[in-house]
C-alpha positions as a printed NumPy array, in Angstrom:
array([[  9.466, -33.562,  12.069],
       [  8.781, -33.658,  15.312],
       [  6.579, -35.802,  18.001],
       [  4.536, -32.849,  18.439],
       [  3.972, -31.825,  14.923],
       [  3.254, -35.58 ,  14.167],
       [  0.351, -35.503,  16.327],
       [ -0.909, -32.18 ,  15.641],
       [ -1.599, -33.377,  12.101],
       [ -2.999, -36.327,  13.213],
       [ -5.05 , -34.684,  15.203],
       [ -6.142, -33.002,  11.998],
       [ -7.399, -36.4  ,  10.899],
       [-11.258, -37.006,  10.909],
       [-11.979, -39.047,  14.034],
       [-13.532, -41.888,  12.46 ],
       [-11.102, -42.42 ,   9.821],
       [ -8.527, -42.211,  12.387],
       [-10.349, -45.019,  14.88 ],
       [-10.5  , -47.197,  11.731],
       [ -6.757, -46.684,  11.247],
       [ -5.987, -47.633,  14.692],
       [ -8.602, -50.904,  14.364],
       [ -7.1  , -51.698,  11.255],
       [ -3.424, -51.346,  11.576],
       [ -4.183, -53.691,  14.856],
       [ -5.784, -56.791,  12.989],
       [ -2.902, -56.747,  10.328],
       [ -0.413, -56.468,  12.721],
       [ -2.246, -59.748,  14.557],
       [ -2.703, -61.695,  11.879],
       [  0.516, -60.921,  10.019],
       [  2.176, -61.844,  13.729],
       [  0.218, -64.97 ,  13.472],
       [  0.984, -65.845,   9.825],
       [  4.878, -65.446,  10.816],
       [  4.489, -67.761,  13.737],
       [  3.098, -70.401,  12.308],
       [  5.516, -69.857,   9.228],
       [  8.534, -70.328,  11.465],
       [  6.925, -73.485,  13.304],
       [  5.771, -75.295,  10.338],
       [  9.313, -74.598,   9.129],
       [ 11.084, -76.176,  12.262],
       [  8.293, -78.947,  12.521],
       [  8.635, -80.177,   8.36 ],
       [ 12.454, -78.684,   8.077],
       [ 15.582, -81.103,   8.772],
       [ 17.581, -78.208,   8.973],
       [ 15.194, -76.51 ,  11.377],
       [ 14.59 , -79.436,  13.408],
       [ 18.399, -79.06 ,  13.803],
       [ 18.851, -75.667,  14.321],
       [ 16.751, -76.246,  17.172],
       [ 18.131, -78.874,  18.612],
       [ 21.613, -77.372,  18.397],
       [ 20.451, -74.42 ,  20.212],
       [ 18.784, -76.367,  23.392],
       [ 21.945, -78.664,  23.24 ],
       [ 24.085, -74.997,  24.028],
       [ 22.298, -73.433,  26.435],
       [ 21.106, -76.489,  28.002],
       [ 17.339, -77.473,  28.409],
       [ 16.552, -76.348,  32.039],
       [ 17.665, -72.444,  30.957],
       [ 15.951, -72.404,  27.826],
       [ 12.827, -73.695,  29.903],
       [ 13.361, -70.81 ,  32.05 ],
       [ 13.6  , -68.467,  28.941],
       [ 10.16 , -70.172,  27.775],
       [  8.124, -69.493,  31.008],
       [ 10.149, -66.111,  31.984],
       [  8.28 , -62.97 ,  31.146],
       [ 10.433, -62.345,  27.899],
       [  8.392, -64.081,  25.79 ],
       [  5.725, -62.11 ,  26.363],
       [  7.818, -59.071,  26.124],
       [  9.233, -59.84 ,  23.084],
       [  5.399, -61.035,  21.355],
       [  4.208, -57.072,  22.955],
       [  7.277, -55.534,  21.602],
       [  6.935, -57.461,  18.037],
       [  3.191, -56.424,  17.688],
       [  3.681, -53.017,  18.704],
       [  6.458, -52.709,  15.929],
       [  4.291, -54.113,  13.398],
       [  1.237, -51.924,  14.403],
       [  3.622, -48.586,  13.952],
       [  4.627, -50.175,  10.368],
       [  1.164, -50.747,   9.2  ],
       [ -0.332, -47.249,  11.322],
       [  2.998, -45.084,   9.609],
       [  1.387, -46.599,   5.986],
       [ -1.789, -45.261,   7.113],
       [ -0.575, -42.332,   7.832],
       [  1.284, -41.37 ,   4.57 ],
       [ -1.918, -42.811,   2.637],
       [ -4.26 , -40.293,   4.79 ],
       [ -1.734, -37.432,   4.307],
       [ -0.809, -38.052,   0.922],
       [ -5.301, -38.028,   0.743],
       [ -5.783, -34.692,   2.495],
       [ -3.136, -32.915,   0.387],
       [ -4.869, -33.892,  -3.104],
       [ -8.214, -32.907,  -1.313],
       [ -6.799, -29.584,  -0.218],
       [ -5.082, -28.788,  -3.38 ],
       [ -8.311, -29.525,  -5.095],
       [-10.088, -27.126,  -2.739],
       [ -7.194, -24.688,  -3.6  ],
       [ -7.607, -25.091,  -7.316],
       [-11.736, -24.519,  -7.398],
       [-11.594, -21.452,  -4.905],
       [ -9.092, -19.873,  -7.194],
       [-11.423, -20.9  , -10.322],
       [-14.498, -19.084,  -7.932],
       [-12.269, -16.291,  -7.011],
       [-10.976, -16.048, -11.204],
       [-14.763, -15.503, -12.349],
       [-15.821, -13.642,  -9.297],
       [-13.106, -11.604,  -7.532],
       [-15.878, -10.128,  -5.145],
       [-16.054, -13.675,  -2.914],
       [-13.035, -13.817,  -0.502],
       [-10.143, -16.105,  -1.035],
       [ -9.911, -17.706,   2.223],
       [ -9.525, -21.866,   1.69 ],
       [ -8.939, -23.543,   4.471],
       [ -6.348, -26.706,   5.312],
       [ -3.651, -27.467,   7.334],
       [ -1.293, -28.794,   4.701],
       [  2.157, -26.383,   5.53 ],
       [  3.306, -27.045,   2.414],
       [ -0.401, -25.98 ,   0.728],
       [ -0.278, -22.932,   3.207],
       [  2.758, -21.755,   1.966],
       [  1.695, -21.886,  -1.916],
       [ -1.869, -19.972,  -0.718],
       [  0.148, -17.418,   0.852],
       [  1.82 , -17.076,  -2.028],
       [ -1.161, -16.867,  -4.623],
       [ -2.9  , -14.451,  -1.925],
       [ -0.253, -12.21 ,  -2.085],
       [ -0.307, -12.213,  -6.229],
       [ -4.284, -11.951,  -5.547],
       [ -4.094,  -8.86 ,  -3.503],
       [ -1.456,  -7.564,  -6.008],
       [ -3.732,  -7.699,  -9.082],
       [ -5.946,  -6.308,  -7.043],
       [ -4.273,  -3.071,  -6.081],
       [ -3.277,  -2.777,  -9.728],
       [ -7.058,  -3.017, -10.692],
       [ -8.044,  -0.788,  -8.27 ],
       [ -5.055,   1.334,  -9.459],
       [ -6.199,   1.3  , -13.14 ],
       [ -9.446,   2.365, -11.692],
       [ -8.516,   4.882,  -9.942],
       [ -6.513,   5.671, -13.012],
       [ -9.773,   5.867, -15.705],
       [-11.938,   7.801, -12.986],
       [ -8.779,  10.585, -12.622],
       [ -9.111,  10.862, -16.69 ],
       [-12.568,  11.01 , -16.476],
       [-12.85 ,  13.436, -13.787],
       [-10.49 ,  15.352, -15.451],
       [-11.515,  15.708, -18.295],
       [-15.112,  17.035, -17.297],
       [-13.403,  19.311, -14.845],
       [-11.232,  20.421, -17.864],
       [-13.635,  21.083, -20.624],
       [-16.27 ,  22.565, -17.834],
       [-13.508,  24.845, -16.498],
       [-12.132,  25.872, -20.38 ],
       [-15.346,  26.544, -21.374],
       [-16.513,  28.917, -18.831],
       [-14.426,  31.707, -19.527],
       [-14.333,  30.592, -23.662],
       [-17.938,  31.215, -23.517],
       [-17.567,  34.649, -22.201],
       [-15.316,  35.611, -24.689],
       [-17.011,  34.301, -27.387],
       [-20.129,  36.65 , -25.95 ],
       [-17.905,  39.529, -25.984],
       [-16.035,  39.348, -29.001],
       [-19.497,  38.585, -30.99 ],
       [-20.821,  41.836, -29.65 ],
       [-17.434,  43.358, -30.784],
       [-17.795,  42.137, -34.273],
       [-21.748,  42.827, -34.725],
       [-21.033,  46.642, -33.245],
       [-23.798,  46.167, -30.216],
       [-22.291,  48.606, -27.932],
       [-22.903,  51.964, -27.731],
       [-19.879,  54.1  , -27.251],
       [-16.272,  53.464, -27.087],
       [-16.37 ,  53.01 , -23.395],
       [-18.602,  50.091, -23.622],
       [-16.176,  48.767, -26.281],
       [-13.144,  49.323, -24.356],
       [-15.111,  47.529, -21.361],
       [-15.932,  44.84 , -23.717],
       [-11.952,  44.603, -24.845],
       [-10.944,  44.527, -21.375],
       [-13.22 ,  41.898, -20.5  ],
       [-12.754,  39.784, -22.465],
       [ -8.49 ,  40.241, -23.043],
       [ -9.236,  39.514, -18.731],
       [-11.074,  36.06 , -19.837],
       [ -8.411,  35.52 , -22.386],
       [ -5.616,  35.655, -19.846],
       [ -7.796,  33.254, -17.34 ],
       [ -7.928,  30.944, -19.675],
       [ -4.059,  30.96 , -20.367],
       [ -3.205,  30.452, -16.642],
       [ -6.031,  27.767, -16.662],
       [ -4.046,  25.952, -19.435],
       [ -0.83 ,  26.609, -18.602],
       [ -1.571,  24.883, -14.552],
       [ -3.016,  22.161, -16.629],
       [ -0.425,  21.336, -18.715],
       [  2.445,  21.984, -15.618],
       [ -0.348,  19.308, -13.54 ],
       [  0.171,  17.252, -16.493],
       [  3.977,  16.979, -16.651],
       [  3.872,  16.511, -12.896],
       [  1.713,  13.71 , -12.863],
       [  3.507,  11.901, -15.43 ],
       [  6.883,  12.4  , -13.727],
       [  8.115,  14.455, -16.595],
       [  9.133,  17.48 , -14.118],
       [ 11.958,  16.44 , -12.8  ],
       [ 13.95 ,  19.346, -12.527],
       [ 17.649,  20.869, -12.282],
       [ 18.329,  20.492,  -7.924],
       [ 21.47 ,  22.93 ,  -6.701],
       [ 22.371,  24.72 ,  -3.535],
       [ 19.573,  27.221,  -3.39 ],
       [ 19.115,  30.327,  -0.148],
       [ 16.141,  29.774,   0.736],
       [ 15.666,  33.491,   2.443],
       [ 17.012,  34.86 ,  -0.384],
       [ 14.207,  33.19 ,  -2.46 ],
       [ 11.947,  34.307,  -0.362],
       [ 13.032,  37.551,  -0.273],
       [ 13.081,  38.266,  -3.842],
       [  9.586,  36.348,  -4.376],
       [  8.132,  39.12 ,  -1.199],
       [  9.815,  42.406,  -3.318],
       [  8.231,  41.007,  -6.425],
       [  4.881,  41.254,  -4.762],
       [  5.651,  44.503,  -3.42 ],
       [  3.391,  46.239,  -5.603],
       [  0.599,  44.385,  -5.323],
       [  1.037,  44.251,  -1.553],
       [  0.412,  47.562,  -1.887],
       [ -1.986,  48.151,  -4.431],
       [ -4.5  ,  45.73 ,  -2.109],
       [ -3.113,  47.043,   0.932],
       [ -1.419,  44.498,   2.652],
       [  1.364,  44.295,   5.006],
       [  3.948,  41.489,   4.456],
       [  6.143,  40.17 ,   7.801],
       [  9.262,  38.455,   7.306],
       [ 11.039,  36.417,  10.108],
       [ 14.564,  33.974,   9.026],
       [ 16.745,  32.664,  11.488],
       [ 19.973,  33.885,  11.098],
       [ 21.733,  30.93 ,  10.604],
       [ 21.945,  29.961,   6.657],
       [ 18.977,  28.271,   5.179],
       [ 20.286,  26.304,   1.839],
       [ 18.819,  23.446,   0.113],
       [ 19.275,  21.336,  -2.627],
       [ 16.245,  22.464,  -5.042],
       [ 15.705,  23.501,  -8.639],
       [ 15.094,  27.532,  -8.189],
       [ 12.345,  27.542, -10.709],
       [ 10.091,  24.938,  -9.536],
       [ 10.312,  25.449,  -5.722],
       [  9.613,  28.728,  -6.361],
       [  6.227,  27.631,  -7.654],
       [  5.197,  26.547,  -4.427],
       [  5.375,  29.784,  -2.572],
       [  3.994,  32.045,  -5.621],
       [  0.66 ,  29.72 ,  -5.144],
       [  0.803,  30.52 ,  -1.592],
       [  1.072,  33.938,  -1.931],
       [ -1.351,  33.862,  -4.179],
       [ -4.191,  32.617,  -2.401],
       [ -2.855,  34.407,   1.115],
       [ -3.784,  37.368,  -0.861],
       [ -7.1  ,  36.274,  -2.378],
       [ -8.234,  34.698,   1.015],
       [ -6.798,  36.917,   3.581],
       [-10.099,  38.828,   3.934],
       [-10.388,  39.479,   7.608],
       [ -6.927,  40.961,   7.953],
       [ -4.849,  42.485,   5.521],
       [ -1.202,  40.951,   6.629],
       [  1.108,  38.099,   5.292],
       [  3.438,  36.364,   7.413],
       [  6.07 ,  34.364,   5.638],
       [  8.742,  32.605,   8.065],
       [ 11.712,  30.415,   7.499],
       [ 13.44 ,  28.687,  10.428],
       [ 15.812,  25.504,  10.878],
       [ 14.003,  22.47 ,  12.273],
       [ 16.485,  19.547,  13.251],
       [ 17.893,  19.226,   9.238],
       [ 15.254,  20.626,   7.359],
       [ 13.926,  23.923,   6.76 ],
       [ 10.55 ,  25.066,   7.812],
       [  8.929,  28.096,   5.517],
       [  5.428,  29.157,   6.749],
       [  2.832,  31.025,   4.918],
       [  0.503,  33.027,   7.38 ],
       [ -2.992,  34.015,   6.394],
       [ -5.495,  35.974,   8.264],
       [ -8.928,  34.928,   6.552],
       [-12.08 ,  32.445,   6.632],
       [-11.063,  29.151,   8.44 ],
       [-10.971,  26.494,   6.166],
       [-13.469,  23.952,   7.394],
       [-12.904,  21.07 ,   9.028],
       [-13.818,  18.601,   6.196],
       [-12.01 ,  20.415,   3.518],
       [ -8.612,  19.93 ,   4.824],
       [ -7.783,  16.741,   3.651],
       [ -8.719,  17.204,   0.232],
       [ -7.321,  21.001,  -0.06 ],
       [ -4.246,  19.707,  -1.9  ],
       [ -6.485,  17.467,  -4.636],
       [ -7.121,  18.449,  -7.998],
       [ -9.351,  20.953,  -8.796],
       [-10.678,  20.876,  -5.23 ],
       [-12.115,  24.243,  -3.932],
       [-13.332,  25.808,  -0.817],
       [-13.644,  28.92 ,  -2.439],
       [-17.443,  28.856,  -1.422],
       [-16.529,  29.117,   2.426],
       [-13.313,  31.102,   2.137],
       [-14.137,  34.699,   0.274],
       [-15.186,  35.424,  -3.631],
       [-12.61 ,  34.59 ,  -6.001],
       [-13.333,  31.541,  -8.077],
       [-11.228,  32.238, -11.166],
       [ -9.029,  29.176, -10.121],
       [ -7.802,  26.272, -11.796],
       [ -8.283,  23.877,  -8.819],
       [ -4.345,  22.845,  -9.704],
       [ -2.303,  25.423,  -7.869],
       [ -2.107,  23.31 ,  -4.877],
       [ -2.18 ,  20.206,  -6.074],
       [  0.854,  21.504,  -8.052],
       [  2.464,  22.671,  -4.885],
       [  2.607,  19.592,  -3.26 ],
       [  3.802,  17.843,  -6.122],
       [  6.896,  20.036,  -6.441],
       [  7.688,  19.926,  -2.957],
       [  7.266,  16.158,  -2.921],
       [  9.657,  16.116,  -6.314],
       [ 12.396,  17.742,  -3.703],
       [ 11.442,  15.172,  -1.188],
       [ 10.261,  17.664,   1.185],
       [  6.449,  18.067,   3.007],
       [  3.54 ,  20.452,   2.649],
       [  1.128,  21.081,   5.318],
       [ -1.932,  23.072,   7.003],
       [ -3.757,  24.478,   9.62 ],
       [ -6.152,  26.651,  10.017],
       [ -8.789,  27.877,  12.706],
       [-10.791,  31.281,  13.345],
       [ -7.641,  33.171,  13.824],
       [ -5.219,  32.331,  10.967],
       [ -4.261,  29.307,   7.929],
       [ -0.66 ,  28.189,   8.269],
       [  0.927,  26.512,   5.111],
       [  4.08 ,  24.734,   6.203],
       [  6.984,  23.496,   3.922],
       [  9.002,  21.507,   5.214],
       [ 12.541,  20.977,   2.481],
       [ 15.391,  18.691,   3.299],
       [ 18.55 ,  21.595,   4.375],
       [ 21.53 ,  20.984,   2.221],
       [ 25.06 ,  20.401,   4.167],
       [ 28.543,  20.955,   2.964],
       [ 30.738,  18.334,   2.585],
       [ 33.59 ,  19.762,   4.499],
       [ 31.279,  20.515,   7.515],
       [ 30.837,  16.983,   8.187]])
């Protein structure tokens, strides 16, 4: 410890405990000074063997030096230098005994905050002390404190995710139940009146049927995702060939809603390590709403370029912007903007949410932008290098 640290904490001391220290360590140190002199003269005056000791020791030196020694300023010296070693003694006990008292008052202080904090975790743990050793253990049971409470706030989070989902669940299952229900009781009781209405009542509700499949099927793929069950088969995969073969299986439906679909790859190749199946998820769900959004012009843009060692796919849409306040939350769960963005609100809500969690599974990005013009989804996937071309 050093001089400096010594007198920091003792500058921690309360002032008058400190002035009382000083007072008192001074009066022992007199009167214990005093008790020794007068034990060492009563023991030369009544002593044979002091009285001779003395005598011896004027006989040495002679009497005229040790008279000088007597009236020289060493004695005075030496009574200073005695006193102040005897006031440090007594002071250094006073200073372990106030030391050793503010660390049992601290740790008391310690131990009823955490009791406060233990029945009300609202108040804020903050006890205050200088103790470094004290300071060291509250770090410590802060950083448990703030641990416990991330995991509350986790389990939280958890119970209103289950909640949330299941009212989004059962409201969005029992939309287009409830229309089949309708349709197949009008079926059954014959209220139609021709076969046309009955073949529009079929259709309708074989249309609901299949809604409700997809609706299931996202939620059980959200499901798996969530609890890390997805994990997935990762090999080389050509990324423009992907793509390619995802664009001519949309051909016909390009063309049935009359849109035109742009493709730009670099020429260089575009591999990375990904399972097939899952990755190609992700741009099916793009494609998917670039076709159900892309009101204001009827074109698709997909793109796949090299970008330092990943690869960068974008989706290109030509519909409503996506406000402003939507963005962040237009990869949640069952979070729509289908209100500002065109008609279509046969959606699960998952489709992006699922997106993001595949891409994230393959360690990659998702992203997007979108203003009065266009909406950019960008994927950004981690590009797989050979071996030998290191």
């Amino acid at each position: 410890m050093t001089i400096k640290s010594l007198l920091i904490e003792i500058g921690h001391f309360s002032k008058w405990r400190l002035v009382m220290g000083i007072i008192l360590s001074a009066i022992l140190s007199a009167v214990s000074l005093f008790i020794i002199k007068n034990a060492v003269v009563g023991y030369v005056n009544t002593s044979v063997v002091g009285s001779g000791m003395v005598t011896e020791f004027i006989t040495l030196f002679g009497k005229r030096r040790v008279y000088n020694i007597m009236y020289s300023p060493w004695p005075f010296l030496l009574k200073q230098s005695s006193f102040f070693i005897v006031f440090i003694f007594y002071f250094f006990l006073f200073y372990r005994h106030e030391k050793r008292r503010q660390f049992f008052k601290s740790l008391n202080q310690l131990v009823t905050e955490t009791k406060k904090y233990v029945s009300n975790p609202d108040i804020v743990f903050e006890p205050v002390y200088q103790d470094r050793n004290l300071l060291q253990l509250t770090e410590s049971i802060k950083m448990i404190i703030n641990k416990m409470d991330t995991l509350v706030e986790e389990e939280r989070y958890a119970q209103r995710t289950k909640n949330d989902l299941i009212t989004n669940v059962s409201h969005d299952l029992r939309t287009p139940l409830t229309s089949i229900l309708g349709y197949l009781s009008l079926i059954t009781e014959d209220k139609y009146r021709d076969e046309v209405e009955l073949r529009y009542y079929i259709d309708t509700a074989y249309e609901k049927t299949t809604l409700l499949h997809r609706l299931i099927q996202d939620l059980f793929e959200y499901t798996r995702v969530q609890n890390h069950q997805l994990k997935g088969i990762k090999e080389p995969l050509d990324v423009k060939e992907m793509l390619g073969q995802l664009v001519e299986h949309y051909r016909i439906e390009f063309e049935e809603m009359q849109y035109i679909c742009t493709e730009t790859y670099s020429s260089e190749p575009l591999i990375t390590e990904a399972d097939g199946n899952l990755l190609i998820r992700v741009f099916q769900n793009l494609l998917s709403n670039a076709l159900k959004y892309g009101i204001r012009k009827k074109q698709i843009d997909i793109s796949a370029t090299s970008d330092d060692n990943n690869i960068l796919v974008k989706v290109t849409s030509y519909g409503n912007p996506i406000p402003t306040t939507d963005l962040p939350h237009i990869f949640e769960r069952f979070y729509q903007v289908d209100k500002s963005r065109g008609m279509h609100s046969e959606s699960s809500g998952l489709g992006l949410a699922i997106a993001k969690s595949i891409v994230e599974i393959h360690e990659g990005e998702i992203q997007v932008v979108s203003d009065e013009e266009k909406t950019v989804f960008s994927v950004y996937l981690k590009q797989f290098i050979h071996v030998d071309k290191i």
